[in-house]
LUMMIMI-769621 format. One record per residue (C-alpha): x negated, y negated, z negated. Coordinates in steps of 0.05 Angstrom, whole numbers. Example, Ala and Ser with C-alpha at 12.3 -4.5 7.8 and 13.67 -1.06 7.14 Angstrom:
     px     py     pz
   -246     90   -156
   -273     21   -143
! end
This chain:
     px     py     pz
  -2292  -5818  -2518
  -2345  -5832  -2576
  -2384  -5772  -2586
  -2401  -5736  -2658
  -2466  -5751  -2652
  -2460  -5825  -2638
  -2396  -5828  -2692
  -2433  -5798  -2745
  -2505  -5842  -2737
  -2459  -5909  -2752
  -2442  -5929  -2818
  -2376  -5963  -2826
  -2404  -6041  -2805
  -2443  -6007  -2750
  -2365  -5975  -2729
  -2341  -6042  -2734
  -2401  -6075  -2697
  -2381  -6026  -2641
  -2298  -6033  -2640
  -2303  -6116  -2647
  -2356  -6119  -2588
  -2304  -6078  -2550
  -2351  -6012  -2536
  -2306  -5963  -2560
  -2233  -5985  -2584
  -2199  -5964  -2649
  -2162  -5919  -2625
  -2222  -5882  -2600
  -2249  -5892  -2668
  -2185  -5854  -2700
  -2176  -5801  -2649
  -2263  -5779  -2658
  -2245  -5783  -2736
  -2180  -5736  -2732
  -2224  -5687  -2694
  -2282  -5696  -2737
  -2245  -5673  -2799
  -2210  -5618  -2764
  -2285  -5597  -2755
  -2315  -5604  -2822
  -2258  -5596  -2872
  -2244  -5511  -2863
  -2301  -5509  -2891
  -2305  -5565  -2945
  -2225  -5548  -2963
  -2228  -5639  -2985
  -2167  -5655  -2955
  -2098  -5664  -2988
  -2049  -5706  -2946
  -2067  -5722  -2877
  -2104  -5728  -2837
  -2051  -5770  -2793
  -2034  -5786  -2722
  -2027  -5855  -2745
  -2080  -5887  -2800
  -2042  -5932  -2855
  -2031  -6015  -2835
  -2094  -6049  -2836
  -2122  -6117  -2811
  -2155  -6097  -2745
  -2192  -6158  -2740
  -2219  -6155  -2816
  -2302  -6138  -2829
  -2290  -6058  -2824
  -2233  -6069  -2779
  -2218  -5992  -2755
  -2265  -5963  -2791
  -2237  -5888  -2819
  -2218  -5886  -2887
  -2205  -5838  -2941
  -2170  -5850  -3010
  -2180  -5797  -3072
  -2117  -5775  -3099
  -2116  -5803  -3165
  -2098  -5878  -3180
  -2115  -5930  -3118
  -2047  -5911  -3074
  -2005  -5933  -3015
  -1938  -5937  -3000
  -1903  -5875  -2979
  -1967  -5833  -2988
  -1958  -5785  -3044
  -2013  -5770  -3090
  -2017  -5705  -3123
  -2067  -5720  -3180
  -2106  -5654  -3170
  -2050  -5632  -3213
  -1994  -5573  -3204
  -1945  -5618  -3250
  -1942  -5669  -3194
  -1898  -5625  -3152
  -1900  -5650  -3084
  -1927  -5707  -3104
  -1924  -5777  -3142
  -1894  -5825  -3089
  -1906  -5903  -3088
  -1867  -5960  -3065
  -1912  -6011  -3054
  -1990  -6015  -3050
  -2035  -6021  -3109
  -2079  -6083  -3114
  -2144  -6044  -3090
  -2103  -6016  -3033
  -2076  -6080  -3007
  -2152  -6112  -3005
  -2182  -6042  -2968
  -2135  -6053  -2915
  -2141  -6125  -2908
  -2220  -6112  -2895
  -2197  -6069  -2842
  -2197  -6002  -2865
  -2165  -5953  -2833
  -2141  -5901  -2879
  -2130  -5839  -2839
  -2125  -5780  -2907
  -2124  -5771  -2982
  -2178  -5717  -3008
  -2184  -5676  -3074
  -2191  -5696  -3150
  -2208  -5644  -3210
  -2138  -5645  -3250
  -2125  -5719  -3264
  -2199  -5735  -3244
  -2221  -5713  -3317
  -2281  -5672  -3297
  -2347  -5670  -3265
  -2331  -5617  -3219
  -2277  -5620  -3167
  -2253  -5549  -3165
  -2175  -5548  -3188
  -2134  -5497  -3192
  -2084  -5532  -3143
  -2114  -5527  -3078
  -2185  -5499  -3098
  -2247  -5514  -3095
  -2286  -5574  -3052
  -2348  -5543  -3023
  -2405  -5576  -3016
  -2431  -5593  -2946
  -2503  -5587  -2963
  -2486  -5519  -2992
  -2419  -5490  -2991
  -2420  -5447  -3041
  -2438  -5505  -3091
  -2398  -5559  -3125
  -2392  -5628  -3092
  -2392  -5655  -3169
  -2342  -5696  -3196
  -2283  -5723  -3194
  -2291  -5766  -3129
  -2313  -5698  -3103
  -2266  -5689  -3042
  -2284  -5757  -3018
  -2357  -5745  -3029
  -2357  -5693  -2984
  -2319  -5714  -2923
  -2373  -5778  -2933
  -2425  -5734  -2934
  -2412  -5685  -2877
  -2398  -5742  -2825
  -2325  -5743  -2822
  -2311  -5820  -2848
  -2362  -5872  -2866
  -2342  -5889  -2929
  -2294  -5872  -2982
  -2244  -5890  -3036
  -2270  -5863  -3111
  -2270  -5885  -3187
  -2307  -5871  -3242
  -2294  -5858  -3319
  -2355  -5822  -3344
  -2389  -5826  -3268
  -2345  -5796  -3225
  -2369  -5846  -3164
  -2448  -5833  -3186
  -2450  -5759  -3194
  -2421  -5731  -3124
  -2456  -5787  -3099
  -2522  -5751  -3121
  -2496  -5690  -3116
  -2479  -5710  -3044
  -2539  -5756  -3018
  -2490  -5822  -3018
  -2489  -5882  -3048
  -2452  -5890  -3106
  -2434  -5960  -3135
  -2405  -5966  -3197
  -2379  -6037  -3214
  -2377  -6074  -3279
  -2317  -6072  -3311
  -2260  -6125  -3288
  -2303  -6130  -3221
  -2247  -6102  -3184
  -2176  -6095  -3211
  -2126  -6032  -3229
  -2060  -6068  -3222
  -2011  -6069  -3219
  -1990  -5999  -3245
  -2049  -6002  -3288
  -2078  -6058  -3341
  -2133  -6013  -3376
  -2155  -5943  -3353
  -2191  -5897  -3417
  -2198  -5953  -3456
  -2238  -5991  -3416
  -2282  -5939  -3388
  -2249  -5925  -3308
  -2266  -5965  -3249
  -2250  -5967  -3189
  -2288  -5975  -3123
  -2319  -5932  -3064
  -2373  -5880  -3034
  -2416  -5904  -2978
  -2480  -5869  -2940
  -2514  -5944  -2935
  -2523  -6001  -2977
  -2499  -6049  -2931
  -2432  -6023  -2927
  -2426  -6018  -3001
  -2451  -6091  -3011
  -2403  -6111  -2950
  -2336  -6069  -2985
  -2354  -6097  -3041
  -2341  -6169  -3030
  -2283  -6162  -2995
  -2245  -6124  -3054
  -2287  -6163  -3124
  -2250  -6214  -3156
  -2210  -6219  -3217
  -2125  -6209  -3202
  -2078  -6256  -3243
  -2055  -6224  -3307
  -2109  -6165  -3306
  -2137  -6156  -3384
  -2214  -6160  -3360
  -2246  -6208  -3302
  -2316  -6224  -3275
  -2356  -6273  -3258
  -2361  -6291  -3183
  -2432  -6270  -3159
  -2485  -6327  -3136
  -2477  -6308  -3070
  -2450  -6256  -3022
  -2468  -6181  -3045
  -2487  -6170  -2964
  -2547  -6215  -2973
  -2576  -6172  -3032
  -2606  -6120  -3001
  -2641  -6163  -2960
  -2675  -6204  -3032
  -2740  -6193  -3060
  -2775  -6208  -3133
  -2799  -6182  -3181
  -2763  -6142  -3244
  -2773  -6112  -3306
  -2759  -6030  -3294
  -2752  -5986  -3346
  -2748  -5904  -3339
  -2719  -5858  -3381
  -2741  -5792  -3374
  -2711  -5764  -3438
  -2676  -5701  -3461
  -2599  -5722  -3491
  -2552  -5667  -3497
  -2561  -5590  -3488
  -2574  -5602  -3409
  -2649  -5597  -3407
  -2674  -5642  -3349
  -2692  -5600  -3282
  -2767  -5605  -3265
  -2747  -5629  -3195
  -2698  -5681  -3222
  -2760  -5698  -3260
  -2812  -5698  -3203
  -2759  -5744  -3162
  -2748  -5803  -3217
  -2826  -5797  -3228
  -2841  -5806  -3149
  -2784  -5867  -3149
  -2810  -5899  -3203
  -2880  -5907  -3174
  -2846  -5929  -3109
  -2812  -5985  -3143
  -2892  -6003  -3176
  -2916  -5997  -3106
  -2869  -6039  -3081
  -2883  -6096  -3138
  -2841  -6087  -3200
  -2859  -6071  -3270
  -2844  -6002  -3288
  -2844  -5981  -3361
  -2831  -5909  -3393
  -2768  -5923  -3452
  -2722  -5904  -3482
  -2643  -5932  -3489
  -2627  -5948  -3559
  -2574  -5891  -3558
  -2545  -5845  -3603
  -2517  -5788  -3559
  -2480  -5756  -3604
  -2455  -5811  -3638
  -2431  -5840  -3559
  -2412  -5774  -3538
  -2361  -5771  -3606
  -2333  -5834  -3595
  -2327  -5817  -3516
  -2281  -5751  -3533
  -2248  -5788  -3576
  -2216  -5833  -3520
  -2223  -5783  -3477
  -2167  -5744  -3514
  -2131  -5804  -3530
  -2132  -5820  -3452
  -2105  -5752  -3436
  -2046  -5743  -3481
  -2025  -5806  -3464
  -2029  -5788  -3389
  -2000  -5711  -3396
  -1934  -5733  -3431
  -1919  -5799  -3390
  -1927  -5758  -3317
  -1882  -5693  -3357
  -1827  -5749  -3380
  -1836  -5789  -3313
  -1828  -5727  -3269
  -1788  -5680  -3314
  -1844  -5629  -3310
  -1862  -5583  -3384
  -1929  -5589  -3409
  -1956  -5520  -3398
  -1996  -5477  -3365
  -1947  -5476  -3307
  -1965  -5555  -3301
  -2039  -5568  -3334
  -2100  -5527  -3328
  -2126  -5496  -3391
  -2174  -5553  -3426
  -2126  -5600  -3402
  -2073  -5580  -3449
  -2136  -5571  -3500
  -2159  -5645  -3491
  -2073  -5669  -3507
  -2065  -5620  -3558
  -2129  -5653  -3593
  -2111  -5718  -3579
  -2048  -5714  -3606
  -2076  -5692  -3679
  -2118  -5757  -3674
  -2100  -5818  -3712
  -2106  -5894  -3703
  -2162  -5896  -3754
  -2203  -5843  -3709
  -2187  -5886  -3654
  -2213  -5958  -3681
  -2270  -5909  -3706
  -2294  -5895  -3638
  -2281  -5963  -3608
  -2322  -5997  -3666
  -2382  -5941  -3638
  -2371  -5966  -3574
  -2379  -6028  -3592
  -2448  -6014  -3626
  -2475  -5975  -3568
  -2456  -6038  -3528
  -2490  -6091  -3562
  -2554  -6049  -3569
  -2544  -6032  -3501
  -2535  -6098  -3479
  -2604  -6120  -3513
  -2644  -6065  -3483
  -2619  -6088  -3420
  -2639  -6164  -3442
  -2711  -6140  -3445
  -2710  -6097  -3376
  -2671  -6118  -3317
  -2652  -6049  -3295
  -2661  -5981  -3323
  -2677  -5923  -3278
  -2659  -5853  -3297
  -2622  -5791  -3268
  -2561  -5785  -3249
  -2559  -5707  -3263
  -2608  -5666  -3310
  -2581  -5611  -3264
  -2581  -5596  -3188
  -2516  -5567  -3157
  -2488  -5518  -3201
  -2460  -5463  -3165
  -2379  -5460  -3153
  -2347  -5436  -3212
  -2397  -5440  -3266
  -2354  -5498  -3304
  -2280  -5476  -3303
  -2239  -5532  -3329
  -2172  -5472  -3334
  -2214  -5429  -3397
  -2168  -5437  -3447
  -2224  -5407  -3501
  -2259  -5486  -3489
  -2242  -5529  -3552
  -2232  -5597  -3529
  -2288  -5618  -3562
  -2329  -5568  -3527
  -2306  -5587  -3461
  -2317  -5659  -3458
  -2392  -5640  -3477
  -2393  -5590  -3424
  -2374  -5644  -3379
  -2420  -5697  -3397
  -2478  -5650  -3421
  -2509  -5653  -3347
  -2503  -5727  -3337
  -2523  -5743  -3409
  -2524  -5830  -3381
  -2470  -5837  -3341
  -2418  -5848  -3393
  -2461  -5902  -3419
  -2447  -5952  -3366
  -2372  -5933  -3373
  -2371  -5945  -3441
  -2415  -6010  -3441
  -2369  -6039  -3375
  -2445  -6046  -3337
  -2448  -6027  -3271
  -2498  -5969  -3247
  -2514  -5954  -3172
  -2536  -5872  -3149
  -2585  -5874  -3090
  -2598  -5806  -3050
  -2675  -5818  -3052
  -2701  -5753  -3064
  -2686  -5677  -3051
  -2698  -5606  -3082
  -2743  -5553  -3055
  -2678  -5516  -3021
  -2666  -5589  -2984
  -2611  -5612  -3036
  -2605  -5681  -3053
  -2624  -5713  -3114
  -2593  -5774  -3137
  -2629  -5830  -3186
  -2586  -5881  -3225
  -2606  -5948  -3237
  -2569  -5997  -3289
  -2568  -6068  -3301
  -2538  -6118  -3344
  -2467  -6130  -3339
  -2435  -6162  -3277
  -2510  -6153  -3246
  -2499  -6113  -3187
  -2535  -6168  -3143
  -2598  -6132  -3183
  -2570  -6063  -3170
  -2561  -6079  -3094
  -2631  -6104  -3079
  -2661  -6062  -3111
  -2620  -5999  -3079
  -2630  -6037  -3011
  -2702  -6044  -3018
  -2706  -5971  -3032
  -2669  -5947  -2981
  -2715  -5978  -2934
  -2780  -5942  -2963
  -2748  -5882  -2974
  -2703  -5875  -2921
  -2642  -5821  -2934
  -2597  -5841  -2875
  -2625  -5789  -2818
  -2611  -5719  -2873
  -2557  -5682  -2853
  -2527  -5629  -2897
  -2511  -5559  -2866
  -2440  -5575  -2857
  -2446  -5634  -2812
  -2395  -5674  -2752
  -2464  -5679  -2708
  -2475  -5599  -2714
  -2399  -5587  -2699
  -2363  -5571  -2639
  -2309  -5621  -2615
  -2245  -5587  -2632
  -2166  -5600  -2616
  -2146  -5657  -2657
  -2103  -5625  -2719
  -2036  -5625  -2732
  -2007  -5679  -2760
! end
């Protein structure tokens, strides 16, 4: 029987490493990751379906081959699992017939998918406390929020229970309960993995899809086993120069630029501050050229243009589930500044629309150029540590829709700015607060340059080491229980 202790120390290769050399057999594997959530998850509250007595079809003998899985409820999906959308209007939940694209390519890596976890409603906020089901609690401190929306994965990451994780990310819902959670948080460029085939464009451009990992092995590893453009998908990438599992591993030296600046009404925490400050002179330590600047961004101007899709998005969303699923579009289905968000979106007109996509297209091209002159931009991934649960409530119907989306992005003032540019942006765990709570940093590169992101995330991962911190709530701290019911 593989103990907590030794389950929880291994990432997901290092699982792997373990079941191909024949130590410990997948089965093992499953049975120590059924009991490890039954031990963690009364008091995260992550879990939606599962976990099962059986984990989902997957290719035993691919690179994670029976390593524990979890998907977020929201878009990735499998056949015959229902997904519930962190939404009361999907009933008992959305069903599938087949596998989405993402799906199929998890499993053929190997991965063992073993439980769904929690969203915000229809992943549109930073926080994953919904009114269907709760609140996710955070595992370094339960009576915080896990961030959002890949919050419920984030957690059952974080406190041991599974390697690595399922998320996606429209205004950084992979980076910020990565921070929030002291994970690594890859965000890909857009078209580096695809949506299909339900989906050929997610909020205009602005939603990937990908995963939460504690190393940066296994996200370089995931990685290239689910990249690469899908026939018929609207956007596609460039294949890398080499594997993304020999990045970490790279070495030379780049042009770093850190912005320590003030956007939005969330003023940057002094030990958010103190924690890009002490990264930054890592990185000089370690060889690169580090350089105070500052984005050429308008945030009001991006943060207009990003509620305008964002409302645009929504409606769309909140009418096709009511017609698909025969549900009303009220407060018996939606939470509060959900039905805000559609009611504004419907008001908006095409004009308003092209509006905002001509801004994006501005902030992308100066973007873009910034980017030309720097080869990666370090920042934070939150102005804010861990707000306490319930200090955003996405059900307040006195929130304008306007007012929410800021409330949303406020904390994480450049986040949205990678989703709205399509560049990819990496959070590493390399700091913590005075109370022991991680701290996330983000760094940025060009598009399709996450060969940049990974070496640089691998090289400080090895200086500043994150991989031995354990939150409170913790597999290693547990005692073994019963396996749960399935």
């Amino acid at each position: 029987m593989l103990g907590f202790d030794e389950y929880a120390a291994l990432d997901g290769l290092g699982l792997a490493a373990l079941i191909a050399a024949g130590d410990v057999s997948a089965a093992e594997v499953h049975e120590t990751a059924l009991a490890a959530i039954g031990a963690v998850d009364p008091q995260l509250r992550a879990v939606v379906e599962g976990p099962w007595a059986q984990p989902l079809d997957h290719a035993a003998d691919g690179p994670f081959g029976g390593v524990p899985f979890v998907l977020k409820d929201i878009l990735c999906h499998a056949a015959g699992v229902p997904m519930h959308l962190g939404s009361r209007v999907a009933g008992d939940g959305v069903p599938y017939d087949e596998d989405s694209l993402l799906m199929q390519r998890f499993k053929r890596a190997g991965l063992a998918t073993v439980a769904t976890a929690k969203t915000p409603e229809l992943a549109m906020s930073a926080w994953t406390e919904p009114v269907l089901g709760g609140p996710v609690h955070n595992p370094w401190d339960v009576a915080r929020s896990t961030g959002g929306s890949s919050g419920g994965p984030a957690a059952l990451v974080a406190a041991g229970a599974v390697p690595l994780a399922h998320a996606n990310d429209g205004g950084g819902s992979i980076r910020i309960p990565a921070a929030y959670n002291g994970l690594v948080g890859l965000k890909p460029s857009r078209g580096r993995i695809p949506l299909g085939p339900g989906q050929q464009e997610l909020f205009f451009g602005n939603a990937v899809e990908f995963a939460l990992a504690r190393t940066v092995r296994d996200a370089a590893g995931l990685l290239d086993l689910v990249h690469g453009n899908a026939p018929g998908e609207k956007y596609g990438a460039p294949l890398p120069r080499r594997p993304y599992a020999e990045e970490p591993g790279q070495r030379g030296r780049l042009r770093i630029a850190v912005a320590l600046e003030d956007w939005g009404d969330v003023r940057l925490d002094p030990q958010v501050r103190r924690v890009v400050e002490d990264t930054a002179r890592t990185l000089e330590e370690l060889g690169h050229e580090v350089v105070l600047a500052r984005p050429p961004i308008d945030w009001e101007a991006m943060l207009a243009a990003f509620t305008t899709t964002w409302c645009f998005q929504l409606v769309g969303s909140v009418d096709g589930i009511a017609e698909l699923l025969g549900r009303p579009v009220d407060g018996t289905s939606y939470e509060a500044t959900t039905l805000t968000c559609a009611r504004a979106g419907r008001k908006l007109g095409p004009l308003q629309l092209l509006g905002a996509l001509d801004q994006i297209n501005v902030l992308s091209r100066a973007f873009a150029g910034f980017l030309g002159d720097h080869d990666v931009l370090l920042s934070p991934v939150a102005n804010e540590l861990q707000p306490p649960l319930g200090t955003y409530d996405a059900d307040d119907p006195e929130i304008d829709a306007a007012g929410w989306v800021r409330r949303v992005m406020a904390p994480f003032p450049l986040c949205m700015t990678y989703n709205m540019t399509g560049a990819p942006a990496i959070s590493v765990p390399v700091g913590c607060s005075e109370e022991g709570l991680p701290i996330g940093v983000q760094l940025g590169a060009a598009m399709y340059r996450e060969d940049v992101l990974l070496q640089l995330a691998g090289q400080l991962e090895e200086r500043l080491p994150w991989r031995d911190r354990r939150p409170a709530v913790h597999v290693a701290a547990a005692t073994r229980p019963a396996a749960p019911a399935v």
